[in-house]
VOVEXBA-541787 format. One record per residue: residue in one letter; x, y, z of N, C-alpha, C in turn. Coordinates in steps of 0.2 Angstrom, whole numbers, plus 5000, padded with zeros to 4 digits. Last residue first. Layout:
BEGIN
AXYZXYZXYZ ...
//
This chain:
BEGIN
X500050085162500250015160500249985166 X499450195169499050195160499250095161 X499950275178499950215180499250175173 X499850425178500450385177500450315179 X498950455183499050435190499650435186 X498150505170498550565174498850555180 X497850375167498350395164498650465167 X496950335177497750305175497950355173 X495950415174496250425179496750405180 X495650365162495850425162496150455169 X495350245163495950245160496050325161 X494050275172494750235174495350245173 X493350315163493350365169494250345171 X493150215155493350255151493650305156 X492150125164493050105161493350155158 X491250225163491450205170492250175169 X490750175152490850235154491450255159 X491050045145490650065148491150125152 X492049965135491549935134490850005141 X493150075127492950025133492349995131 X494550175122494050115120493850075124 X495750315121495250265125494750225121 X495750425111496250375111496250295115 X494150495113494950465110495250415110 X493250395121493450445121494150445118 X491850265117492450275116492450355117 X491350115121491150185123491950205124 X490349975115491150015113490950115119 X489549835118489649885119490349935117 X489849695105489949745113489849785114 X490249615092489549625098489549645105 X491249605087491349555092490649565097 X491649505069491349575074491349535083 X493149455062492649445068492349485073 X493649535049493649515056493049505059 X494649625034494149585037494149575043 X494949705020495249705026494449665031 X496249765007495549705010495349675014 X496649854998496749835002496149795006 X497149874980496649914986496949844993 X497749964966498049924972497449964976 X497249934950497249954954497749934962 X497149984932497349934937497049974942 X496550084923497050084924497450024930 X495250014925495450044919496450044918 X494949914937494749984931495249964926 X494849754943495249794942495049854936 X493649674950493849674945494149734944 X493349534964493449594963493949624955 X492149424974492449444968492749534967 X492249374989492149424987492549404980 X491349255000491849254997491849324992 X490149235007490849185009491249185005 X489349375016489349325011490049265010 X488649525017488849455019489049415014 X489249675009488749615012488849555014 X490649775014490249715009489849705012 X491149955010490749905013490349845011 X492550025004491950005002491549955008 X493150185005493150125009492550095007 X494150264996493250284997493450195002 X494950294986495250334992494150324997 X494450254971495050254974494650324981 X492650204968493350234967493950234973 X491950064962492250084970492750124969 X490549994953491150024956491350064962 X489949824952489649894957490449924958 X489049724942489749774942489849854948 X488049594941488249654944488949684943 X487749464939487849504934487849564933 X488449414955488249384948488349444943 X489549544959489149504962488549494955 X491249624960490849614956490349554961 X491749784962491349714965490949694962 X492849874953492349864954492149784959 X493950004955493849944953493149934953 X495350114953494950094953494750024953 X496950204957496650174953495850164953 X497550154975497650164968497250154963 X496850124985497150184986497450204981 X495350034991495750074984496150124987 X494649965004495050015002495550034994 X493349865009493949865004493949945004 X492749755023492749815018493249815013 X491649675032492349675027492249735024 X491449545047491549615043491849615039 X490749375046491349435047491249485045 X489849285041489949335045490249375050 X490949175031490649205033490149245040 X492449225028492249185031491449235034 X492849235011492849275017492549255022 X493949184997493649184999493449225008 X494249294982494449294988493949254993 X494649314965494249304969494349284979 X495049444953495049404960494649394963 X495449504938494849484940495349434947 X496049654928496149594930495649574936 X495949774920495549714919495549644923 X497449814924497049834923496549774920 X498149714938498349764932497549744930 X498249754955498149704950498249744944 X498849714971499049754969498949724961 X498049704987498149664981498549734977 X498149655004498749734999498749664992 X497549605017497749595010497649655007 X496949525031497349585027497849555023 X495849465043496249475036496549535033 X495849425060495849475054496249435048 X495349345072495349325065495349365061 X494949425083494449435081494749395072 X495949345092495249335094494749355089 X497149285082497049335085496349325087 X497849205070497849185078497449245083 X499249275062498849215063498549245071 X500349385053499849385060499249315060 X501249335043501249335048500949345052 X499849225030500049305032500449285041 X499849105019499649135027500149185029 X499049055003499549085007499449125014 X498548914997498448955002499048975004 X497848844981498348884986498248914991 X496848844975496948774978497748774982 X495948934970496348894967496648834969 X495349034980495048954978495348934973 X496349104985495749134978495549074976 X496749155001496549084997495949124990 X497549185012497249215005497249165002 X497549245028497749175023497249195018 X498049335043497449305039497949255034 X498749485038498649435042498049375038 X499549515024499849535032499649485037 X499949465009499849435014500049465021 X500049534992500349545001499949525006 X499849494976499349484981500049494989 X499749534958499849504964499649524972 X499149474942499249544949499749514953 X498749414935498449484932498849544939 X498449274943498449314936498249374938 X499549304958499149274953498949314947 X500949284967500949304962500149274958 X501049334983500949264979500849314972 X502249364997502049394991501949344988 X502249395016502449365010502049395001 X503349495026502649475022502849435014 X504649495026504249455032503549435027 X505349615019505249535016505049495022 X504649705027504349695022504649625020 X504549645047504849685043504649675034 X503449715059503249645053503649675046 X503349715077503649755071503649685065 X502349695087502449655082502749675075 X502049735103502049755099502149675092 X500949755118501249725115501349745110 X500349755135500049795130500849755126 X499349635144499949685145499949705136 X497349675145498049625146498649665143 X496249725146496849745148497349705149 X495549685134495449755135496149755140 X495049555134495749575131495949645133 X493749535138494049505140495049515140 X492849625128493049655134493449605139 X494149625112493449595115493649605123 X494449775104494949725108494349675112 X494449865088494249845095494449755097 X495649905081495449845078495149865086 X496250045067496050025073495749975074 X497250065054496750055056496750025063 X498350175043498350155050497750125052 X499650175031498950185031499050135042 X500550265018500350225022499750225024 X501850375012501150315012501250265016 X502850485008502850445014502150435012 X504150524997503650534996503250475005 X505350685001505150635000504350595003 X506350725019505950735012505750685008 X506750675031506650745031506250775022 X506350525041506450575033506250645035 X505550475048506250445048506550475042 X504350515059504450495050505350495053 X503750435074503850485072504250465064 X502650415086502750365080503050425076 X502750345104502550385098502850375092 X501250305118501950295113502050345106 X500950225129501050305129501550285123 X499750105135500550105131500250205131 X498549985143498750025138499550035138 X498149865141498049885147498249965145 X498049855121498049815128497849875135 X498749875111498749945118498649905122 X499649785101498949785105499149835112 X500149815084500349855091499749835096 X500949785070500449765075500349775082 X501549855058501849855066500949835067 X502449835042501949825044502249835052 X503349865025503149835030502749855035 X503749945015503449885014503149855019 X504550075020504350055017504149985015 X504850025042504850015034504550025029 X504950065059504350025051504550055047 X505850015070505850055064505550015060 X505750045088505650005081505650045078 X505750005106505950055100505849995095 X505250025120505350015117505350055112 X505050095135505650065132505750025127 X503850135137503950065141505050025141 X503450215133503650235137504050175142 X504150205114503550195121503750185126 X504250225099504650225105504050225111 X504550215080503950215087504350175091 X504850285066505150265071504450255075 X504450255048504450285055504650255059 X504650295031504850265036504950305042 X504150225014504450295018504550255025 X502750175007503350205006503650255013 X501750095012501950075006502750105003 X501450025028501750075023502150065018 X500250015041500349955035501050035031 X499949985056500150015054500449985048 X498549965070498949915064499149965058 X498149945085498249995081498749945075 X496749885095497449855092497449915086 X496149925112496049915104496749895102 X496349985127495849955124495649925117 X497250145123497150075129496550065125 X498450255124497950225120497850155124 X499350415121499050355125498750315122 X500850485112500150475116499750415117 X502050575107501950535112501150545114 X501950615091502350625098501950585101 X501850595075501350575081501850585086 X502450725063502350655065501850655072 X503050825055502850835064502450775066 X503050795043503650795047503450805055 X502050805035501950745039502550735045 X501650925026501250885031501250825034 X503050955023502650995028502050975032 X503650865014503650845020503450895026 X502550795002502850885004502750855013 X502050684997502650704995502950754999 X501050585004501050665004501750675001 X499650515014500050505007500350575006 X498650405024499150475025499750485017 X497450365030497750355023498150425024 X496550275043496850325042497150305035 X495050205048495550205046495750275043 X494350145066494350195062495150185056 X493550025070493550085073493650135070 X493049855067493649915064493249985067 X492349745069492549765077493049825075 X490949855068491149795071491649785069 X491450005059491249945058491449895061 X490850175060491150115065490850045060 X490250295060490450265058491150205056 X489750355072489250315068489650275063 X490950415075490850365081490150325076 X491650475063491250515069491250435071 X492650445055492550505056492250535059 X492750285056492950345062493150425062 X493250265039493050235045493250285051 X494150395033493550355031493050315039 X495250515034494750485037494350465032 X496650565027496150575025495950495029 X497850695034497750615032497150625029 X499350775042498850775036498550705033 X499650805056499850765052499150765048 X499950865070499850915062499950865056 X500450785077500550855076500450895070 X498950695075499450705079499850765080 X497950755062497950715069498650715069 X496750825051497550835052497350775061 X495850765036495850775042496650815044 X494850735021495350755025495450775032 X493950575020493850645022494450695023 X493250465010493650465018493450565015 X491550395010492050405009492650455013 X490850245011491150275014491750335010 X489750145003490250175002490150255007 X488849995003488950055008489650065004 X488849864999488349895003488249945002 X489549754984489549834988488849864991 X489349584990489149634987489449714988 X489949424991489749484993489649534988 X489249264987489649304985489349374988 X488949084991488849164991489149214990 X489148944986489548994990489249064988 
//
């Protein structure tokens, strides 16, 4: 069994999006940096409810799957379509824009600390427009395994550290097979995870540090930096100094054309022409 490597470190970047909402960009800080089929991740952390209180108002989206994880705090999301949710500290929203959605995502707090984090998933050119759909994923939904030195939040996918347990996250099933995993270890502690091979992977630290390990290699990965692995059919990973919590996020690239304007994602120019005409026809869904 082969073991991944760290390729590539991305590191994120500060940004503002929606109305002013202060985050920090790694994947999809410009269109180069895109990983098969992940588009762009967001990390929003902020005690001072000046940077987050004006929230995402009402905006479009068509063509990908937006996936919204939060460690602390709590947001509504409302769509044009008539629906409504409240995402929770702990818990999770699976959202496929599909044909597309007009929707928004607004904090549920006036103070206090709000974490989380947002990634974009491309949609294979067969799914681009099917009806668009949500999957509010409340926090005792996700399940929690306890192994040495840590433990382990199952979103999508199944976490198997070759022990001879498998634990399956509520999102199964999806074309491009994502995994998502929120380890959260204590200092020196060591995991192994297996990865199917030739899928995409990265890793996100949002706490702490750690290293990848591969044979008698220790390649470190600071906190708030998106790591990029090499192929391979399973990843070692070893907690710093002070532990860590990172996130570990995987899928089937899907090899397509992407021709992306904001909040649109197509496979070809001409598709991107489309949704833009929808969306000013008022006929985006």
């Amino acid at each position: 069994m082969t073991t991944r490597s760290l390729s590539r470190i991305i590191p994120s970047i500060p940004v503002s999006d929606g109305a002013g909402v202060k985050l920090r960009r790694s994947l999809g800080q410009n269109q180069g940096l895109r990983l098969d089929p992940f588009l762009m991740l967001d990390e929003f952390a902020s005690d001072n409810p000046d940077d987050y209180i004006a929230g995402f108002p009402p905006h479009p989206h068509r063509g990908f799957e937006t996936v919204t994880y939060m460690l602390e705090g709590d947001f509504q999301h409302q769509d044009h379509l008539g629906n409504s949710g409240h995402l929770r500290g702990g818990g999770a929203q699976w959202m496929t824009a599909g044909r597309g959605i007009i929707h928004s995502e607004m904090p549920l707090q006036q103070s206090g600390r709000l974490h989380g984090f947002q990634f974009w998933i491309n949609l294979p050119a067969r799914e681009k427009m099917k009806p668009a759909s949500y999957r509010d994923i409340q926090p005792e939904e996700i399940p929690e395994q306890e192994i040495d030195g840590g433990r382990v939040r199952v979103i999508a996918g199944t976490f198997d550290g070759g022990d001879g347990q498998a634990t399956p996250g509520p999102i199964q099933g999806l074309s491009t097979a994502p995994l998502f995993l929120d380890l959260r270890l204590d200092a020196g502690a060591r995991v192994s995870q297996r990865i199917e091979a030739g899928h995409t992977a990265f890793l996100y630290p949002y706490a702490g540090s750690l290293s990848v390990i591969s044979g008698d290699s220790a390649h470190p990965l600071p906190a708030r930096q998106a790591g990029v692995l090499s192929d391979g059919e399973r990843v070692e990973l070893e907690a710093g100094p002070d532990g860590c919590g990172v996130l570990l996020i995987t899928a089937r690239p899907l090899g397509e054309p992407v021709v992306q304007y904001g909040p649109f994602v197509m496979n070809t120019r001409e598709e991107i022409e489309q949704a833009l005409d929808d969306y000013r026809a008022g006929t985006l869904a």
